[in-house]
C-alpha positions in Angstrom: 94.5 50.6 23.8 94.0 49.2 27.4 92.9 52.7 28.2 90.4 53.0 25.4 88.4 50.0 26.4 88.4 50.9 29.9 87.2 54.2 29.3 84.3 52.7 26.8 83.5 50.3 29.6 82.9 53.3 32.1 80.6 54.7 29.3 78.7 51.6 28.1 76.4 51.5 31.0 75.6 55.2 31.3 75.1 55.1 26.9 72.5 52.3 27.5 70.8 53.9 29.9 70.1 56.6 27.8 69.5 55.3 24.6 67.0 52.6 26.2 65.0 55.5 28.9 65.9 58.7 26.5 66.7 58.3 23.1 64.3 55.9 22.3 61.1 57.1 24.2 62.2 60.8 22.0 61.9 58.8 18.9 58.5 57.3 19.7 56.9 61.0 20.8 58.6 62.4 17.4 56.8 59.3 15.0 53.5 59.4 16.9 53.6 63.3 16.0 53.3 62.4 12.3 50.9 59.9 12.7 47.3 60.1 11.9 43.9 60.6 14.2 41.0 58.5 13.2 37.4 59.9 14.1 36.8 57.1 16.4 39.7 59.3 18.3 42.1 56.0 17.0 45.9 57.2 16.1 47.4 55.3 13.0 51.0 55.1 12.4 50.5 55.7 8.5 49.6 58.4 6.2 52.2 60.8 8.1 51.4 64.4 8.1 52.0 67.8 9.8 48.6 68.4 10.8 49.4 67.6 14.5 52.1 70.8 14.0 50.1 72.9 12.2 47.4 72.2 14.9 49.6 73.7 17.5 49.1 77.5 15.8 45.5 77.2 16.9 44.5 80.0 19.6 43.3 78.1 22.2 47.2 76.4 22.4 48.8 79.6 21.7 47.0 81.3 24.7 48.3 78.0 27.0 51.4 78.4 25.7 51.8 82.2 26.3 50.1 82.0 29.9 52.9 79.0 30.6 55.2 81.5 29.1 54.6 84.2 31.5 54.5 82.1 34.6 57.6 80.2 33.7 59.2 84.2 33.8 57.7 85.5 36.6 58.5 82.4 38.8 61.9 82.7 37.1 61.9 86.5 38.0 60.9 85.9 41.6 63.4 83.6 42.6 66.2 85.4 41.3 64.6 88.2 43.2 65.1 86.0 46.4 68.0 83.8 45.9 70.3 86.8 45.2 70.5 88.2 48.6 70.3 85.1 50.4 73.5 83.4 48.1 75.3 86.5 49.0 74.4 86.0 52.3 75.5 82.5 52.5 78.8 83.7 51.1 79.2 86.1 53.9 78.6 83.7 57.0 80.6 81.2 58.8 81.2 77.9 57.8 79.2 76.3 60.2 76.4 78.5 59.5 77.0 78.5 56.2 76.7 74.8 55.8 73.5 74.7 58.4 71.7 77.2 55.7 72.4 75.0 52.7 71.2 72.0 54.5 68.4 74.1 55.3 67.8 75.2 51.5 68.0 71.2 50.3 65.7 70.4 52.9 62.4 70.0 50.7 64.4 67.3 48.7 63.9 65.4 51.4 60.1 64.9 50.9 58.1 63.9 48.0 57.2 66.9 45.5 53.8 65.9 45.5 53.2 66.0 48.9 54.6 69.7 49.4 52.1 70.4 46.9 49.1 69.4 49.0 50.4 70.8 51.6 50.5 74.3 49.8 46.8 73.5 48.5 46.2 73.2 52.9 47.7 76.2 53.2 46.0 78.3 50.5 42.6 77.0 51.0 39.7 78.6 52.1 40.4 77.4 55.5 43.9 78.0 55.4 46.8 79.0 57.3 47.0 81.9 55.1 42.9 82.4 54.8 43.0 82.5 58.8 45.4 85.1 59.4 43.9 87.4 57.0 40.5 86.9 59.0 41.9 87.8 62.1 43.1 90.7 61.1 40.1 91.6 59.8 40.9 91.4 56.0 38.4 88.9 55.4 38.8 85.3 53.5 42.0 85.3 51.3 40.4 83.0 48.0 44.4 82.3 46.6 44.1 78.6 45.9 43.0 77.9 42.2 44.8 81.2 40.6 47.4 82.0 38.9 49.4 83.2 42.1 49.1 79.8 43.8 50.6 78.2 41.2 53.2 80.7 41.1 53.8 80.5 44.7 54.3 76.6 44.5 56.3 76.5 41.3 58.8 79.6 43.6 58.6 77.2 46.2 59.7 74.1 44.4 62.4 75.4 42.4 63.9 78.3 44.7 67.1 75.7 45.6 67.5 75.5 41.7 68.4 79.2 41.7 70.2 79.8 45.4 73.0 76.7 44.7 74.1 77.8 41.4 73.9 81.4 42.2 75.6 80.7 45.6 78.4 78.1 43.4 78.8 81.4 41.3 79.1 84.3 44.7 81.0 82.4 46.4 84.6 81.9 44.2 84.6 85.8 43.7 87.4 87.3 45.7 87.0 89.2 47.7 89.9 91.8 46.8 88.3 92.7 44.0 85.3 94.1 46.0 87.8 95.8 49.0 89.6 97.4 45.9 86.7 98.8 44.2 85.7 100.2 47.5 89.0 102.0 47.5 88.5 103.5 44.4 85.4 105.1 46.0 82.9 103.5 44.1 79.4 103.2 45.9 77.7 99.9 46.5 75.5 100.1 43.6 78.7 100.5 41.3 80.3 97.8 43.6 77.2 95.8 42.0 77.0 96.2 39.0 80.4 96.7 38.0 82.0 94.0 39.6 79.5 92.0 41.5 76.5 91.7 38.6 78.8 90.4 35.8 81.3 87.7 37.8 77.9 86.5 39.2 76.0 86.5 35.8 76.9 82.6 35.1 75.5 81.7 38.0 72.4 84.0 37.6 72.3 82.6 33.8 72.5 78.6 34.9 69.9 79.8 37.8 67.3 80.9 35.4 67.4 78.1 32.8 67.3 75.7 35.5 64.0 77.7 36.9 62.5 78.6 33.6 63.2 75.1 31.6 61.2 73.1 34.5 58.3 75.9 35.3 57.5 75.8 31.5 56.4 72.2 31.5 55.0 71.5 35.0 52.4 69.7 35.6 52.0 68.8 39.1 51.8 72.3 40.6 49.4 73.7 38.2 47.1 70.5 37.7 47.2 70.2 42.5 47.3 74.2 43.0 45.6 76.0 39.6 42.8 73.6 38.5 41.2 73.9 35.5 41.0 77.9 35.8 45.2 77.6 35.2 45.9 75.3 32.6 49.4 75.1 31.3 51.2 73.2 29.0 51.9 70.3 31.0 48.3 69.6 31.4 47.3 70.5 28.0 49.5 67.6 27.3 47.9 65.0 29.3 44.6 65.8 28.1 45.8 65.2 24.6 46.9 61.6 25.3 44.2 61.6 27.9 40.6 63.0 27.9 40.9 64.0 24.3 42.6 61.2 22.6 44.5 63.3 20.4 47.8 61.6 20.6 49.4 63.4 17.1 48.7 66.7 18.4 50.4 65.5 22.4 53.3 63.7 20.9 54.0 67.0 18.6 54.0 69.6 21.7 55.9 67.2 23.6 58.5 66.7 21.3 58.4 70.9 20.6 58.7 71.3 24.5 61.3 68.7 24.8 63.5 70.9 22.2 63.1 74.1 24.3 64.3 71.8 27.9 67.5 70.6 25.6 68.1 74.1 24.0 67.9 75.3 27.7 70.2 72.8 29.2 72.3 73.2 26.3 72.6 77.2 26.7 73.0 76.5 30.4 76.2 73.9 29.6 77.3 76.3 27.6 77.2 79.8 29.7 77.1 78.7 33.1 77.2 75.2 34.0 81.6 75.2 32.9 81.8 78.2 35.6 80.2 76.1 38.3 
């Protein structure tokens, strides 16, 4: 018994916390979805309807949603692209490089997200770092800021550690006998790969992605600082609703959709690959 109440003490605080800064806040986005919008662009928390959901079938949303779709995967893409070689590598080095390389890798943490954002929109401006060197090697002006690639650039750049750490957790408890002895059972380094390698790896690879993918999906930030209004997504979409258009039904209803997709994500990830890491 003495145990019981200890252990409920231990998860009192951490059960208010989210009920009072999760729970709740979910429950106000999932009644204001069924509410109703007045003309005067008013929302009344009577005569509940699915008009905010049935709203989210029109094209204009479903062509945000697919193009916030596609980015989420080829950010997704590009960074497992990238962080598998380098967690391998990691997994091959010395400690003390080893550790110098992650410390390296968490590094951005240790600045404000919004900031590395403008200083991406320095770099990809007309005037630009990257604009520059193109000019002086006679290339001419490189227009990248305000595009889709800058925003996929910036969203690679932000979450890259989210895929290198789980993906290096992953590489880095396979042992390494298994490798020497498929070696000595002549197989090449492909089969090596994707024999042994690609599958003891695939948690890793499968935590990785969700924890890429869930985020990219909703950004705001990124897309609102390095895509402007040529590269809206659904994070933006969003804040105009509750913003500019005063359409807080048809907001609270994507955000609560969008919400389910991050928890089915984080759920699947729990499930598949956080245990193995």
């Amino acid at each position: 018994m003495t145990e019981r109440r200890g252990g409920l003490r231990l998860v009192a605080a951490p059960a208010v916390y989210l009920t009072v800064f999760f729970a709740l806040p979910l429950v106000v986005v999932l009644i204001y979805s069924f509410a109703t919008r007045t003309s005067s662009g008013g929302t009344e928390l009577r005569d509940w309807n699915l008009d905010a959901y049935r709203k989210l079938g029109d094209p204009v949303i479903r062509d945000i949603a697919l193009r916030s779709v596609i980015l989420a995967l080829t950010t997704t893409a590009i960074c497992l692209v990238i962080a598998y070689p380098f967690a391998w590598f990691l997994t091959t080095r010395r400690p003390i490089v080893r550790n110098a390389l992650l410390v390296a890798v968490m590094i951005p943490f240790w600045s404000n997200f919004l900031v590395r954002n403008y200083a991406w929109r320095v770099l990809l401006g007309s005037n630009g770092a990257v604009s520059q060197l193109t000019q002086s090697l006679g290339l001419g002006e490189t227009r990248i800021l305000f595009t889709p690639l800058a925003v996929v650039i910036g969203l690679v750049y932000g979450f890259l550690p989210f895929m290198i750490l789980p993906l290096y957790a992953s590489l880095e408890r396979i042992d390494d006998g298994l490798l020497d002895a498929s070696r000595d059972l002549y197989a090449s380094g492909w089969q090596t790969f994707r024999r042994v390698l690609l599958p003891l790896s695939a948690p890793g690879a499968i935590a990785g992605s969700i924890l890429v993918f869930v985020p990219s999906l909703g950004a705001y930030v990124t897309p609102e600082i390095l895509g402007g209004a040529k590269t809206t997504l659904l994070g933006s979409y969003i804040v105009t609703q509750f913003g500019t258009a005063r359409n807080w039904p048809v907001g609270a209803a994507l955000s609560f959709v969008l919400l389910v997709v991050m928890l089915a994500g984080a759920s699947l990830y729990f499930r598949k690959g956080g245990r193995t890491l």
